[in-house]
BAGUDO-422182 format. One line per field, with one value per residue (C-alpha): residue number from 0; residue in one letter; x, y, z. Coordinates in steps of 0.02 Angstrom, whole numbers, plus 50000, padded with zeros to 5 digits. Layout:
i (NUM|...) .
aa (A|...) .
u (X|...) .
v (Y|...) .
w (Z|...) .
//
This chain:
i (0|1|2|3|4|5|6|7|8|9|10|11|12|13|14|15|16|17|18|19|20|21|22|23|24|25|26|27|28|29|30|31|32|33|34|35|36|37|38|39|40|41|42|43|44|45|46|47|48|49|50|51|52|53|54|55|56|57|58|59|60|61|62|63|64|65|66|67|68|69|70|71|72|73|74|75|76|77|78|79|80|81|82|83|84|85|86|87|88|89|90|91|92|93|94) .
aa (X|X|X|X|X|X|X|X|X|X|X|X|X|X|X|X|X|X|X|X|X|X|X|X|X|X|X|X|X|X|X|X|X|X|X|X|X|X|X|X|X|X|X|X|X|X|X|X|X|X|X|X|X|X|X|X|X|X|X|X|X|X|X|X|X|X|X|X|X|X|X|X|X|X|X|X|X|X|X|X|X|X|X|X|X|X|X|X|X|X|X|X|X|X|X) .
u (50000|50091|50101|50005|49845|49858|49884|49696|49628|49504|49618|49578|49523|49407|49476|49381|49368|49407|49553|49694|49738|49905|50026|50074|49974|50081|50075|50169|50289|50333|50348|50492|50591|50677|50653|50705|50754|50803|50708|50851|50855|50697|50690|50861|50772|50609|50589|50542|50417|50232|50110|49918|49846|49652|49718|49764|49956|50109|50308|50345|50487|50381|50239|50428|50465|50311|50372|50459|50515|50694|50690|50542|50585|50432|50341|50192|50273|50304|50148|50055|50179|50142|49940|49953|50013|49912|49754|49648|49505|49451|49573|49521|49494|49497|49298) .
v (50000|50161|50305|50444|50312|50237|50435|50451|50294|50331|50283|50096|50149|50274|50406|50496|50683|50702|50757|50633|50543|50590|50428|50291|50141|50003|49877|50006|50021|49853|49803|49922|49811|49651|49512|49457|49628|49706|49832|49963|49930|49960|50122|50194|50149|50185|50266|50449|50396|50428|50308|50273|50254|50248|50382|50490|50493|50433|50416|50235|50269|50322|50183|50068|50112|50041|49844|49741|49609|49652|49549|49530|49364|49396|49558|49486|49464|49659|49703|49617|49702|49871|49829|49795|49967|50088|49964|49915|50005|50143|50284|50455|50576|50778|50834) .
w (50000|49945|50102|50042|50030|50221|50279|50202|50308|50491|50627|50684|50870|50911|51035|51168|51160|51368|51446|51436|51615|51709|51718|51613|51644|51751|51630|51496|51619|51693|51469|51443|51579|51577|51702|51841|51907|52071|52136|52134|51953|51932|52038|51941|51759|51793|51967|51897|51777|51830|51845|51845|52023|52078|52187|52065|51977|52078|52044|52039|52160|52296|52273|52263|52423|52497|52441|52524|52411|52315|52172|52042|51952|51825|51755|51846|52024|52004|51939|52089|52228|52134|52134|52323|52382|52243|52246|52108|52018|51903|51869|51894|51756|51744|51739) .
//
């Protein structure tokens, strides 16, 4: 398919017209690593970035702080320590 003809195509997902949220989402985040990783790795990579909370938008490094295990042998294992200290459920928007 030549360029100028795909530039011409409706995008393939629908986007809201609302403010966009705050954050990355956690699962962005914990993709751009590799695994098994220590927590200080994780903190020194990705420690500023900003993510997604249901209490509105935290730094990963302060929400890291908050877990006690070191070592994350699989995205998931981090994912779930993350989950227990920011919670689950719907992220806030701007109104």
């Amino acid at each position: 398919m030549a360029e100028d003809e795909s530039e011409d195509e409706d995008p393939a997902v629908e986007l809201g017209d609302g403010d966009a949220v705050e954050g990355a989402p956690l699962a962005q985040v914990s993709a751009r690593l590799m695994w098994g990783a220590k927590k200080s790795y994780i903190t020194q990579r990705e420690g500023d970035t900003t993510i997604r909370t249901p209490d509105g938008p935290r730094e990963l490094a302060d929400v890291l702080t908050a877990v006690d295990e070191t070592y994350f042998q699989r995205r998931q294992e981090f994912e779930d320590a993350v989950r227990a200290v920011i919670g689950t459920g719907p992220v806030p928007t701007a109104e």
